[in-house]
C-alpha positions as CSV (number, residue, x, y, z in Angstrom):
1,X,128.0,118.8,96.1
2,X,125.6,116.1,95.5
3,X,126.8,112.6,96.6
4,X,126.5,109.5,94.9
5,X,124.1,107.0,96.0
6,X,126.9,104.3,96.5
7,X,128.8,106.8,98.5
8,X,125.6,107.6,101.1
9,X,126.1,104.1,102.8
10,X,129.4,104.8,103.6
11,X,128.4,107.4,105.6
12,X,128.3,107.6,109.9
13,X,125.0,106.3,110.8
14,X,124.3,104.0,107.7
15,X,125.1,101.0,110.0
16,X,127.3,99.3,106.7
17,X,130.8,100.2,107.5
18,X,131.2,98.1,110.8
19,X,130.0,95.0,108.7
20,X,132.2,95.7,106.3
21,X,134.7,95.6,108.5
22,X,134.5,92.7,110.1
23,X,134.3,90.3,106.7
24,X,137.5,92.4,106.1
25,X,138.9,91.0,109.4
26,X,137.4,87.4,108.9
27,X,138.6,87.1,105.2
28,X,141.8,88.1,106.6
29,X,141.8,85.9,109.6
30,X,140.7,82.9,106.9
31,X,143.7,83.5,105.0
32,X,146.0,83.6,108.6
33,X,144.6,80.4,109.6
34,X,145.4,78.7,105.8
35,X,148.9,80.2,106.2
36,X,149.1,78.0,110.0
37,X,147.6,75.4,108.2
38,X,150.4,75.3,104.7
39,X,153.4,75.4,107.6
40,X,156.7,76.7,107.3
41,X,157.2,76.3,103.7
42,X,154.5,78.1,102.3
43,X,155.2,81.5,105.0
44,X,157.5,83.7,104.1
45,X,157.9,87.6,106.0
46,X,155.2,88.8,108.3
47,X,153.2,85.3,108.7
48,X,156.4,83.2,109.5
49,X,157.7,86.1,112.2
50,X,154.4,85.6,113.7
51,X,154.3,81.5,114.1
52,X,157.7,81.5,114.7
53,X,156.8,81.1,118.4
54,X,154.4,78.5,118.2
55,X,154.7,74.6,118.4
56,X,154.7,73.3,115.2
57,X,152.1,70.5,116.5
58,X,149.5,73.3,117.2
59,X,150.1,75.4,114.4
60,X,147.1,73.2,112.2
61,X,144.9,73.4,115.4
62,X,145.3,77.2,116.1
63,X,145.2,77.2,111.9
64,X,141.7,75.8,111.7
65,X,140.3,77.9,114.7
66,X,141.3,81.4,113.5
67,X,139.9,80.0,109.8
68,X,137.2,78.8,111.4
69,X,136.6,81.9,113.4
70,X,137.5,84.2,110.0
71,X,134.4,82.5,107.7
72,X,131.9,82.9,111.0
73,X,133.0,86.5,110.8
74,X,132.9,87.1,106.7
75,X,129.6,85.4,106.8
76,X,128.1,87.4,109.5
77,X,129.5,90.7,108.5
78,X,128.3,90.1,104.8
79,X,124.9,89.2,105.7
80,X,124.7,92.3,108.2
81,X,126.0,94.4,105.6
82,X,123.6,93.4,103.2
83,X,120.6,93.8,105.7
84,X,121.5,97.7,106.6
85,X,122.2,98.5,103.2
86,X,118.5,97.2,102.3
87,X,117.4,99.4,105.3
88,X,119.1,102.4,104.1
89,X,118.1,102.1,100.3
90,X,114.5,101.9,101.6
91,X,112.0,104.3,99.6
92,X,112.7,106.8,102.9
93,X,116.0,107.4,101.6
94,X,114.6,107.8,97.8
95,X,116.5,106.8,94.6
96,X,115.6,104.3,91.0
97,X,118.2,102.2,92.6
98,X,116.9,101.9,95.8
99,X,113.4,101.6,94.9
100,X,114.5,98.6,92.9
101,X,116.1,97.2,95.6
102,X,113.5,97.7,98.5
103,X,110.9,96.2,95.9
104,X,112.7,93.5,94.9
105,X,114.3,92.4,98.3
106,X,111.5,93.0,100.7
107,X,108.4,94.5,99.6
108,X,107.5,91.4,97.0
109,X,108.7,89.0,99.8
110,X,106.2,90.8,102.4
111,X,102.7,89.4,103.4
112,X,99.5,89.7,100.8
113,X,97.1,92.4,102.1
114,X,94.0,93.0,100.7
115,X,92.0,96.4,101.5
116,X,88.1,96.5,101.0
117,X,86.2,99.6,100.5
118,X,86.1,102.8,98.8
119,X,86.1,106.5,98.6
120,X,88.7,108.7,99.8
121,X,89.4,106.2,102.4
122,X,90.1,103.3,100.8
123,X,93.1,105.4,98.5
124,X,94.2,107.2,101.9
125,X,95.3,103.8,103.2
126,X,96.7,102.4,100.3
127,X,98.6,105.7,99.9
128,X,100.4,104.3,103.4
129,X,100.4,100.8,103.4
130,X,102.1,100.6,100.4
131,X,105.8,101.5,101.7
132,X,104.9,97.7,103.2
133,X,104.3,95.6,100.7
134,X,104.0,95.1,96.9
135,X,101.7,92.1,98.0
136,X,98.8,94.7,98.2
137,X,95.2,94.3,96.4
138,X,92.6,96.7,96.9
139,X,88.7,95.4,96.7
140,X,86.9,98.5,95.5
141,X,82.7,98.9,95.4
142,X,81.2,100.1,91.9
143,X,78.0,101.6,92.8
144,X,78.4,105.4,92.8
145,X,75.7,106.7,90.9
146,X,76.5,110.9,91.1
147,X,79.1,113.6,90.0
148,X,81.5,112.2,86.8
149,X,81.1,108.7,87.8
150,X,77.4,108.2,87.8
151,X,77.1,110.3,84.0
152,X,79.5,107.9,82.5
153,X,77.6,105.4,83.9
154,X,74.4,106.7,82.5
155,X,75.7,107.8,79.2
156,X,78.2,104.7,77.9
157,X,76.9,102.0,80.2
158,X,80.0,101.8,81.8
159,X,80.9,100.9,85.2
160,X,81.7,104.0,87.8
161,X,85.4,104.6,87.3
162,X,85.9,107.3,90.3
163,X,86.6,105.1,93.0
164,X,88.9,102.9,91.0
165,X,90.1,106.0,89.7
166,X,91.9,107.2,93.1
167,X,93.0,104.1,94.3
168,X,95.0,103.5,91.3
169,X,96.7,106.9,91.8
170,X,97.1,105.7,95.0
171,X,99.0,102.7,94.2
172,X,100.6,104.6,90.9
173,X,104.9,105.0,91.3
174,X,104.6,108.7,90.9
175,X,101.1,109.5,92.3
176,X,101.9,113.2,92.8
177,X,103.2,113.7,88.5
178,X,99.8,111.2,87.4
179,X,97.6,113.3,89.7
180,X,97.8,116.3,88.2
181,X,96.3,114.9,85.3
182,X,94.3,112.1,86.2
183,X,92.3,114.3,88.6
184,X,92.3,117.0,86.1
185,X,88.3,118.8,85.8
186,X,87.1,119.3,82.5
187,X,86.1,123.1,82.6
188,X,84.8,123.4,79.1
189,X,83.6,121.3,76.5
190,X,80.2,120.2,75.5
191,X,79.0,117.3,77.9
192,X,82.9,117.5,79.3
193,X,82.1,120.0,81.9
194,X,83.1,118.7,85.3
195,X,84.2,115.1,83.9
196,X,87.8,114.2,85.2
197,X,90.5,113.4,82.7
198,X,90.8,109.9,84.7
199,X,87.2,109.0,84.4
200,X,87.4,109.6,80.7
201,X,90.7,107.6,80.5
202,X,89.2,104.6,82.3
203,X,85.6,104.8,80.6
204,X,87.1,105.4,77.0
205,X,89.5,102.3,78.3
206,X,86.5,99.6,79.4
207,X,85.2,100.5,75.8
208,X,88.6,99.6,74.1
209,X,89.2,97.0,75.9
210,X,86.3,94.9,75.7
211,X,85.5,94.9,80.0
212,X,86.3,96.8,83.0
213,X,88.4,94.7,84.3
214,X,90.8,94.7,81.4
215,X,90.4,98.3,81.5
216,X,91.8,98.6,85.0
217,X,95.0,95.7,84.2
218,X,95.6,98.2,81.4
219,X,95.8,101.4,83.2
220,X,97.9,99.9,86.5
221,X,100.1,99.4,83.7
222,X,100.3,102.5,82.3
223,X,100.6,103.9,85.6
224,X,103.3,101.5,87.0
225,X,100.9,100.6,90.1
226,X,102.1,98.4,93.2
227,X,99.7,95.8,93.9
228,X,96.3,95.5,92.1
229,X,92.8,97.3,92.1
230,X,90.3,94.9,91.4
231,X,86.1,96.1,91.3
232,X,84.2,93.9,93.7
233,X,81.4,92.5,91.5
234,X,81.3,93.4,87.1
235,X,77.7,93.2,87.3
236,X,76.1,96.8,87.1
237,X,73.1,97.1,90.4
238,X,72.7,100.1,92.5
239,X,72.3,100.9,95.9
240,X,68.5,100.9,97.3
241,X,68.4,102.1,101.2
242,X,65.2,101.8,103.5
243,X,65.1,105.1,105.2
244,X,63.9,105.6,108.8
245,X,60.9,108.0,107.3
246,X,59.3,105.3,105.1
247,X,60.8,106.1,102.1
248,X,62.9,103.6,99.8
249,X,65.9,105.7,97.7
250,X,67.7,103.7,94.8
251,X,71.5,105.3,94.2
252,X,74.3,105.9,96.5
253,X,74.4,109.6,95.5
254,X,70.7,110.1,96.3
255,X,70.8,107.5,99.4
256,X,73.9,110.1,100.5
257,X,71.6,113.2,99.4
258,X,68.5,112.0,101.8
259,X,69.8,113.0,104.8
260,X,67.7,110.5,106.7
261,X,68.8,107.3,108.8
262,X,69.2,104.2,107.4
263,X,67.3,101.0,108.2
264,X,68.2,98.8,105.6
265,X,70.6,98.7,102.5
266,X,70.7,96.5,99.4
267,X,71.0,96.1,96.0
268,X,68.4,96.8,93.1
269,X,69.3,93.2,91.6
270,X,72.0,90.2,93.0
271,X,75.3,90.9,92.0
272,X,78.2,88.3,92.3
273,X,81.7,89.1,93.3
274,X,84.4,89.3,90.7
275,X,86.2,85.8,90.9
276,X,90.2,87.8,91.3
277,X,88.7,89.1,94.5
278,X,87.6,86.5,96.3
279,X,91.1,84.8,95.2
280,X,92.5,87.6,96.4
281,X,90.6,87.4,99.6
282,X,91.3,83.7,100.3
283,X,95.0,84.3,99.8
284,X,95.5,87.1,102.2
285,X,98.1,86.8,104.8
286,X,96.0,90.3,105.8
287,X,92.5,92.1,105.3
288,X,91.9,95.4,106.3
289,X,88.1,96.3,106.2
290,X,87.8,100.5,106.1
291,X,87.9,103.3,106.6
292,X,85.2,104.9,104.2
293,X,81.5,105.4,104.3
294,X,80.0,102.8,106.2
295,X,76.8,102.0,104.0
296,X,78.3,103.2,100.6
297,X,81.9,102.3,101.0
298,X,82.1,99.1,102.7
299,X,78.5,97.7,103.4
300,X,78.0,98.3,99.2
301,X,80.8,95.6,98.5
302,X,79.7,93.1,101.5
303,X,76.4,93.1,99.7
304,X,78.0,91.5,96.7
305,X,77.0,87.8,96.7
306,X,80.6,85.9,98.1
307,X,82.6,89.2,99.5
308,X,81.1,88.3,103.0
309,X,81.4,84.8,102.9
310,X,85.2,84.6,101.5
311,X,86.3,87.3,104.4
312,X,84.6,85.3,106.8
313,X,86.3,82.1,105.7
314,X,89.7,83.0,104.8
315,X,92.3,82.4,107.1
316,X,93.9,85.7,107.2
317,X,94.4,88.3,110.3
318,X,91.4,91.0,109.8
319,X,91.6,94.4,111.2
320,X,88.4,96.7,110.8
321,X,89.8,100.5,110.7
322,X,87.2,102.8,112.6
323,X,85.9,106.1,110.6
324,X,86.9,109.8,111.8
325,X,83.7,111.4,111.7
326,X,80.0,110.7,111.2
327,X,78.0,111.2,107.9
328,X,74.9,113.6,107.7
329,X,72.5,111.4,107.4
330,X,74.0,108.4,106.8
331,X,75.8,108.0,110.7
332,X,74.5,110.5,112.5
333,X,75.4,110.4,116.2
334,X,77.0,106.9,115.7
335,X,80.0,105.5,117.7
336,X,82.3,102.9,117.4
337,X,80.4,100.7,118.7
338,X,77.4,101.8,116.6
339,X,79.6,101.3,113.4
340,X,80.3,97.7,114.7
341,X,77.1,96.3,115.6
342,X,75.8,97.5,111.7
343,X,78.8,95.9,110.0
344,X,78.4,92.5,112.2
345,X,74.7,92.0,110.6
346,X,76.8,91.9,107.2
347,X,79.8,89.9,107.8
348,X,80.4,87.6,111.0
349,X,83.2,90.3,113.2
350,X,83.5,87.0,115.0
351,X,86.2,86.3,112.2
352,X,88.2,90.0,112.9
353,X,91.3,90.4,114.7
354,X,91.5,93.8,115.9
355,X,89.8,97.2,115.3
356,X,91.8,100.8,115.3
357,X,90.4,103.9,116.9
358,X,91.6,107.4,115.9
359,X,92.4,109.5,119.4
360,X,92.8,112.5,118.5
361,X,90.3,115.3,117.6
362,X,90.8,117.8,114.9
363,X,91.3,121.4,115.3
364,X,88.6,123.8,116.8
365,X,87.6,125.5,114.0
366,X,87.9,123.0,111.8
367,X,85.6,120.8,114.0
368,X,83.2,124.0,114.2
369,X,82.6,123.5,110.2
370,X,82.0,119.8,110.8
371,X,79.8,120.5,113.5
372,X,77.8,123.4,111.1
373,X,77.9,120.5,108.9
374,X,75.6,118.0,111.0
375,X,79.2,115.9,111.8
376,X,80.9,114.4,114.2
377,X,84.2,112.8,115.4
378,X,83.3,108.9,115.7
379,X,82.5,108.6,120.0
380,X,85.5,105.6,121.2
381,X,82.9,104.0,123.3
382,X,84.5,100.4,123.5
383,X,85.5,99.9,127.0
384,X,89.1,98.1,127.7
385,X,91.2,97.0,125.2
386,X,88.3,94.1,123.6
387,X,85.4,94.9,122.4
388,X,83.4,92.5,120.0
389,X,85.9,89.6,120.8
390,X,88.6,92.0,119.3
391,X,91.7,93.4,120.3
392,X,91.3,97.4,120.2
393,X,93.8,100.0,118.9
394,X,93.8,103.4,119.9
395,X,96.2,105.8,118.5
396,X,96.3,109.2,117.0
397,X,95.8,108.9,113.2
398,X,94.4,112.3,112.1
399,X,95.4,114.7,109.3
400,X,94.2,118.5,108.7
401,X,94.3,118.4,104.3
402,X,92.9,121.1,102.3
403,X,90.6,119.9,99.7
404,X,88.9,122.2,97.0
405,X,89.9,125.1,99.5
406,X,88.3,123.5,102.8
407,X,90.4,122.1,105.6
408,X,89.3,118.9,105.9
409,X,89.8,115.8,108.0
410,X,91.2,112.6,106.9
411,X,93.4,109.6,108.3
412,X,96.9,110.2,108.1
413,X,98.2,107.7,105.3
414,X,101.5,107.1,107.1
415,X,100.7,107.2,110.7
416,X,98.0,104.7,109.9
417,X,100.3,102.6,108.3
418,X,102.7,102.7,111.1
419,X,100.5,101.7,113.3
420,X,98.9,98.5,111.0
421,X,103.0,97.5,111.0
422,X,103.4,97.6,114.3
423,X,100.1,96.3,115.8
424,X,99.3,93.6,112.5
425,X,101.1,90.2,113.5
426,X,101.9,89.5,109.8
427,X,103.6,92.4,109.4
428,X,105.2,92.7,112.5
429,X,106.4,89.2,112.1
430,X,107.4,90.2,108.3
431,X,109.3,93.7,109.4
432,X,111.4,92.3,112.7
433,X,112.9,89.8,110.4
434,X,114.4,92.5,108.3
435,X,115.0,95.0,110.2
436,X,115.6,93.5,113.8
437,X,118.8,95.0,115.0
């Protein structure tokens, strides 16, 4: 038998029933004490058998007291109540209701994050951070120049929708129902073949709508998103990467296809960063730089002109979250502390908080492909717990997913999270005043 929502906090271990209780017993005791209070003529029964035995000088003293006593009891027990029926309507215990509830009551009251990146692991932390707070925006690049992304951007001068794409899903109420067709592949079709449904949706939508931006207001609409996905910069450049064997490649796909080290990465012409960002930015109780590829991911947006300057700037905590593995060509053989000294020639990590280290490794075989692959889990290689005047975190944050039929690595959305909610002082500070006790 299915029971109603309503009924569930009445059950053992909901933590609502003792609270109940007890603004049961201080409403009565409130009503007791009036009764001492009215005297004799206004008792009649119960009440008057009770004060029968004391003074009548005391009975507006002991009156007062147990009133007294009664509202510091209904007021405790109703705020209690209301405090573990917030925690157990929380999105973990699922329901319209209680997702209205959990939104409404905490997550719009909780600290403004804002998560800079792209890629899969940009979306793979918004996926988790979200249970947190509605208060969430994430800063995505718009330079990928292959697959869907970079024909659209050829053929309809648009901007490239892909990474956009995913973190919307990300962010969207019912990510699972929307993915099915927003990642859908084109598998037939004249100039269709290989385009997904979401890129079309988002492409067909700049058009429409008369910019990108409107385009992407538009679709967090349509797919009830929780937060805001803002592109870092509307102007259209590319990627163009200094490689260690002399040669210069223009494109993240192609600087991703070379193979080779990189020396230097920048842009093919300036590009300034979309003013809702850097708002977005200077408000932030919270920025979380990473995870994602290191050059195309998160160096591509602090090469837009004011994404580096407005992190450094704001007054926010800042958290850098380390990568898994190395790249082929992009990272090989890089640690932590190789990652680090590359970012801090493009933002000042003088300004950041903290930075979180994965711990644990991923399965033999599956490291074997990696390792076939030219990849590697990122070497921890920051002695203590500071490195780079921050504070370092090391926990296990792996996941084994399967993707297009390959087991492959990626942070674990809600383990990360976790861990940003119990190590972030914003959020910490935000959580223990809900929850505590």
């Amino acid at each position: 038998m299915r029971i109603p929502p309503v009924l569930k906090l009445l059950l053992p271990g909901m933590g609502v029933k003792r609270w109940f209780f007890l603004s049961l017993a201080g409403i009565a005791l409130v009503a007791f004490g009036a009764l001492c209070l009215v005297g004799d003529g206004g008792m009649r029964g119960l009440y008057a058998l009770l004060l029968r035995h004391l003074p009548f000088l005391w009975r507006p003293v002991f009156g007062a007291v147990v009133a007294a006593v009664g509202f510091a009891g209904t007021v405790v027990g109703m705020a209690c109540a209301v405090r573990a029926i917030l925690h157990a309507v929380s999105p973990r215990q699922g329901g319209a209701v209680a997702e209205a509830l959990y939104q409404g009551r905490i997550l719009r009251a909780a600290p403004h994050i804002v998560a800079i990146g792209g890629g899969t692991g940009l979306s793979t932390l918004l996926r988790g951070i979200k249970s947190y707070t509605a208060n969430l925006t994430a800063v995505v690049t718009v330079m990928d120049s292959g697959g869907s992304s970079g024909r659209l951007r050829t053929e309809l001068d648009v901007l490239p929708p892909g990474d956009v794409r995913n973190c919307l899903l990300a962010l969207a109420a019912d990510e699972e129902r929307m993915a099915r067709f927003m990642q859908h592949r084109f598998r037939s079709g004249e100039g269709l073949v290989g385009h997904s449904l979401g890129n079309i949706l988002l492409a067909g939508m700049e058009q429409a709508a008369g910019g990108f931006d409107r385009a992407v207001e538009e679709a967090s609409h349509f797919l009830s998103v929780r937060g805001k996905v803002v592109p870092a910069t509307l102007d259209r450049t590319d990627l163009v990467a200094d490689l260690a064997d002399g040669r210069r490649v223009v494109g993240e796909a192609e600087i991703a296809a070379a193979h080779v080290s990189i020396r230097r990465l920048g842009l093919t012409n300036p590009a300034r960063a979309y003013p809702v960002a850097v708002e977005a930015i200077r408000g932030a109780d919270l920025i979380l730089l990473g995870p994602g590829s290191l050059y195309t991911s998160i160096i591509s947006n602090l090469l837009v002109a004011g994404i580096a300057d407005a992190i450094a700037q704001a007054p926010a905590e800042k958290i850098i979250i380390m990568n898994l593995m190395t790249e082929p060509g992009e990272t090989d053989g890089f640690t932590a502390s190789d990652h680090l000294k590359v970012l801090s020639e493009h933002v000042d990590l003088r300004r950041f908080h903290t930075v979180v280290v994965n711990t644990e490794l991923p399965p033999a075989e599956v490291l074997a492909r990696y390792r076939d692959d030219g990849s590697e889990p990122v070497a921890d290689d920051l002695r203590g717990v500071k490195a780079f005047g921050m504070r370092v975190i090391r926990a296990p944050l792996l996941e084994i997913v399967e993707i297009e039929g390959k087991r492959t690595v990626k942070h674990d959305p809600q383990k990360l999270a976790r861990v940003l909610a119990r190590e972030a002082r914003v959020l910490r500070r935000s959580w223990t005043r809900w929850f505590s006790g």
